[in-house]
C-alpha positions in Angstrom: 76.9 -36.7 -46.9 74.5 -39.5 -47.2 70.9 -38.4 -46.3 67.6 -39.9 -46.4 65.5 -36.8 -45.7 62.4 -39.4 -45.4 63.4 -43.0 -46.4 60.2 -45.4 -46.2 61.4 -48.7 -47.1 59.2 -51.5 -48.1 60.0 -55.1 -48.9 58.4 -56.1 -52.3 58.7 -59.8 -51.3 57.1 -59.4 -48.2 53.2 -59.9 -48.2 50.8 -57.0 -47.4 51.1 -57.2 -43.3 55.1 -56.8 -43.6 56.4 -54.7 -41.4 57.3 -51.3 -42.7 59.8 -48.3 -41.1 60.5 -44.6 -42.0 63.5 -42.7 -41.0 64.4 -39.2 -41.3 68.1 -38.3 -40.5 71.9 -38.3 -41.5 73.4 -42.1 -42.4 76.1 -41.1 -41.0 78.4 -41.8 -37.7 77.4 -39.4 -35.4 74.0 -38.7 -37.1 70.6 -39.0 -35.1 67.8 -40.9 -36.9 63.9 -40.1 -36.0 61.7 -43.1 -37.6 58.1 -44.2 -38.0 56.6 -47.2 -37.5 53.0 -48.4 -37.2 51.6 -48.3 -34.0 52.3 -50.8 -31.4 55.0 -52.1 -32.8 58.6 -52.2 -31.2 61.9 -51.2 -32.7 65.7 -52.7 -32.1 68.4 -51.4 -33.5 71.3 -54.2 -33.9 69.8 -55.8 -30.6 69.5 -52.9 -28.4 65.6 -52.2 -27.5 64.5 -48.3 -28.4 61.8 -46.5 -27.2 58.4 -46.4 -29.5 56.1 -43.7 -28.2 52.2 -44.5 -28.8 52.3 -43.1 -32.3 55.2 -45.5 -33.4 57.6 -42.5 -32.9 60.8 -43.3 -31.8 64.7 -41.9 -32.5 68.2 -43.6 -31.9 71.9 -42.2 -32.5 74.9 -43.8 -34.3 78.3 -43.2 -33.0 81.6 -42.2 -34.0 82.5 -45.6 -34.9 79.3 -47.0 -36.2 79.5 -50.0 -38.7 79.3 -49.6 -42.3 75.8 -51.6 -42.1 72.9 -51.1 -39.0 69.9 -53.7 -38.9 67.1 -52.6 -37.0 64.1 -54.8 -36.0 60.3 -54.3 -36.6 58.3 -56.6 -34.1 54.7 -56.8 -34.3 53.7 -59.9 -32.5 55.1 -63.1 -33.5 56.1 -60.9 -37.1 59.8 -59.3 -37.3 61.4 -57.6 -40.2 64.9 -56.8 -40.5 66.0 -54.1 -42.2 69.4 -53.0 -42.9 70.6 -49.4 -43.9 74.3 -48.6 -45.0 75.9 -45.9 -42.4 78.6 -43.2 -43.7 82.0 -43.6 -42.7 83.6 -40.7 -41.7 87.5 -39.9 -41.4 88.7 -38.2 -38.2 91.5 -35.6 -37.6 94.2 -35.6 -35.3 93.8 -31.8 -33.4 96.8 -31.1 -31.3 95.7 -29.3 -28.0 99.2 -27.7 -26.0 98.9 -25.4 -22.9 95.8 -27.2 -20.8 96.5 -27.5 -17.4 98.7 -30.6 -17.1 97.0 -32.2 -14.4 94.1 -32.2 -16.1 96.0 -34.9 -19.1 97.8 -36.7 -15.7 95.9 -36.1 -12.9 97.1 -36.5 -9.7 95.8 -39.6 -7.4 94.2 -37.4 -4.8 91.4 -36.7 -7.6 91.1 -40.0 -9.2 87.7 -40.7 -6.7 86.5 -37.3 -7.9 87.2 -37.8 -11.2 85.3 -41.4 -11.1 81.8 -39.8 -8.9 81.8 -37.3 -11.5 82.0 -39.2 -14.3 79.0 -41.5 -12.7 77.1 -38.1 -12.2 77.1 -37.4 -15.9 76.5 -41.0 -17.3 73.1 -40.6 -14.5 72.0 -37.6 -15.9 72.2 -39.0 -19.8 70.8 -42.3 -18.8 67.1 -40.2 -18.7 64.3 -41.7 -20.9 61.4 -39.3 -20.2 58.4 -39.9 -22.6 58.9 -35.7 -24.1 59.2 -35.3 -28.0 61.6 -32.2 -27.1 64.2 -33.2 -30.1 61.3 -33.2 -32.6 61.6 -29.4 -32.2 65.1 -29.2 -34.0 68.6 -27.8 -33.1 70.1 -25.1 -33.3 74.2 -23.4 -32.7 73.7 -22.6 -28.5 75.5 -19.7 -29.8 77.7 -18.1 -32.6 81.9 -17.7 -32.8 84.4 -19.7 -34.3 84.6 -23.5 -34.4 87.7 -24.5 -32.7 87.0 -28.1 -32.2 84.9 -30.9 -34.0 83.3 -34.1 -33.2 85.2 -37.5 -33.5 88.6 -35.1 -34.4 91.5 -37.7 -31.8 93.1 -35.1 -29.3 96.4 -35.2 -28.1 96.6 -32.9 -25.0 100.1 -31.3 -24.2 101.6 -34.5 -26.4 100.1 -36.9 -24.9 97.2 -39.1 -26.5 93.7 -38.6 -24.8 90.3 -39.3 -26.1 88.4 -38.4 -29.0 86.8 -35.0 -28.8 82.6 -35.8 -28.8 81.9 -32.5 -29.7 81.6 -28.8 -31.1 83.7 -26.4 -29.8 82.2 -22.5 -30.5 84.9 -19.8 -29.2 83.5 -16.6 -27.3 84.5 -14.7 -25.0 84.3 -15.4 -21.3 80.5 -14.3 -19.6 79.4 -15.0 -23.1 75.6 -16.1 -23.0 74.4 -19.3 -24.3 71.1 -19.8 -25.4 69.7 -23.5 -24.9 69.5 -25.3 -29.0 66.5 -27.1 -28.4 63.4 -27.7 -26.0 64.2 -30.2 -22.4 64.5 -30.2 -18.6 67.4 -29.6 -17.0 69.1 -33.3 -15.6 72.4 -32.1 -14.5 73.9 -28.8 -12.9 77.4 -28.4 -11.9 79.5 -25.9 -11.2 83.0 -27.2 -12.1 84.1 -30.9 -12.5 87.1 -31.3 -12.9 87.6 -31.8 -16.6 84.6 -30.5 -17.7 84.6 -27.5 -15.2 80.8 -25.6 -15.6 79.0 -28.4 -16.4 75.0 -28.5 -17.2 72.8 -30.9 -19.2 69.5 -30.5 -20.5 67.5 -33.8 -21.5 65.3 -33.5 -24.6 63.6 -36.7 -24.5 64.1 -40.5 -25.6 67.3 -40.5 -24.4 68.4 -37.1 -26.2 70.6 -34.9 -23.9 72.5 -32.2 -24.7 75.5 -31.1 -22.3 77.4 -28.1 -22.1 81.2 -27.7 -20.2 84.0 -25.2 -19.5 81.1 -23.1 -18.6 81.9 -19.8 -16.1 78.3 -19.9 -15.1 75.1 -22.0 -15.5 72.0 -20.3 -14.9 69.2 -22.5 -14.7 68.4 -24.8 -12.1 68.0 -28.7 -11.7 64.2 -30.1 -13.0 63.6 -27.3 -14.5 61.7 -27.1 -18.2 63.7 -24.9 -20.8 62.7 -24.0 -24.5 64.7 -23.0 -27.7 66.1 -19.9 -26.9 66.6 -19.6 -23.3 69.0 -18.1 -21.5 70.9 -21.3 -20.1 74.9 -20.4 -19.3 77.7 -18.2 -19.4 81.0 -19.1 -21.6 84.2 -19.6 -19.5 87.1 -21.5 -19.8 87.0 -24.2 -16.7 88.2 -27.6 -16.6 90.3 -28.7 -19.2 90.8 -25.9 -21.6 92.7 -23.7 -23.3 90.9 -20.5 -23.4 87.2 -19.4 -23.4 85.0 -21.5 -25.5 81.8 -24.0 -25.5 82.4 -27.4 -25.6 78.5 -28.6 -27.1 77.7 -32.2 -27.2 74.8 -34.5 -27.9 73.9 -37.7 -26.5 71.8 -41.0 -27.3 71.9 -42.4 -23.8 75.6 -43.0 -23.5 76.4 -43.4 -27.6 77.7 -39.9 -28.5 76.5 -37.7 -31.7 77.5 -35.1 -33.6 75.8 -31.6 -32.8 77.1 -30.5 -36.8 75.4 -33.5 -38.3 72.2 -33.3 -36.3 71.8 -29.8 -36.7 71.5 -29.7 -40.8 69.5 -32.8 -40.8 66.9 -30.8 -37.8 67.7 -27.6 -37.7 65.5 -25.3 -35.2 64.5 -22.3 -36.8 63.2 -20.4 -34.0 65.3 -17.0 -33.5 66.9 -15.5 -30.2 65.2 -13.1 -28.3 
């Protein structure tokens, strides 16, 4: 794994006012990158504007199918830097998924409208950009079994194609508790979509969201402020699944991370209760 634990890059060409940028983070598809830039300065990342807090904070994610090469910006005034940083590319499995409830790969047309409101409550909830520093805290596993599913991995459910899987899949039994991997406020609550079943996301800031599905039970409450460690949910096996397990994902805004990668590059040390 490529890793630039804290990568300050300066341009010896450039005169003494250049514009400089730190990152900390996985080069990686999938990988979440924190970075550092002088105050008052702004921050694109191949075009897309990202959030710089008053300190020249900001973070962005790359996705499953990143480029090989990211530019991102520097402004300061009429002064802007590119700088471009090479990104991992990963190879993806095919995972074969039989015995999910079949109209959950071919749904019937009755639930198509459900299927479409719900998918617009979700892409709401992750489109929060609340000014918290909550991901600076870390990550940590939400709870601990078997890994029965990773990021990126393309599924075919029952033998039909379906989409990539976006995240990390921790067996346990049903009524299992899970324990919230970072600090945030609660964006989304729901008790069971229809592929996703038990369905809660916590925001963490900057457009960092984790969300949690097939849940039995979610036990925490819309707006509501959450640290490491809480007591968030209940394992279960709604929606689309197989069996009793956790399906964990992370979120830049609507590009989609990998909760592995972003884990050993910020890992949470704080312990459970």
């Amino acid at each position: 794994m490529f890793r630039i634990p804290l990568l300050l890059v300066f341009l010896s060409v450039l005169p003494p006012c250049a514009n400089a940028i730190e990152l900390s983070g996985d080069l990686i598809q999938g990988g979440m990158l924190v970075g550092q830039v002088n105050p008052g300065q702004q921050v694109e990342l191949m075009g897309r504007p990202v959030r710089v807090d008053e300190a020249g904070r900001f973070v962005f994610g790359l996705g499953r199918d990143a480029p090989a090469e990211i530019q991102v910006v520097v402004k300061d005034g009429q002064a802007t830097e590119a700088h471009r940083f090479p990104v991992k590319q990963r190879t993806y499995e095919e995972q074969r998924v039989n015995g999910v409830p079949q109209k959950t790969v071919t749904p019937p047309k009755e639930v198509l409208e459900r299927i479409r409101k719900e998918a617009a409550m979700v892409a709401g909830a992750r489109t929060a950009d609340d000014a918290r520093l909550d991901f600076l805290s870390g990550f940590r596993r939400p709870l601990e079994g078997p890994i029965t599913g990773v990021y990126g991995s393309r599924r075919v459910y029952n033998g039909t194609p379906g989409r990539p899987h976006y995240g990390l899949d921790i067996a346990a039994p049903t009524g299992t508790d899970v324990f919230s991997p970072a600090p945030g406020v609660v964006k989304l609550v729901h008790q069971d979509m229809f592929y996703s079943g038990g369905t809660l996301i916590i925001d963490h800031g900057y457009g960092i969201s984790s969300t949690f599905i097939h849940l039995s039970k979610v036990l925490v409450e819309n707006g509501q402020r959450i640290e490491s460690g809480d007591l968030i949910a209940k394992v279960g096996a709604t929606g689309r699944a197989t069996g009793p397990h956790l399906d964990w994902r992370i979120n830049w805004f609507d590009v989609r991370l990998d909760p592995a990668v972003i884990m050993e590059s910020f890992p949470n040390p704080k312990t459970r209760p």
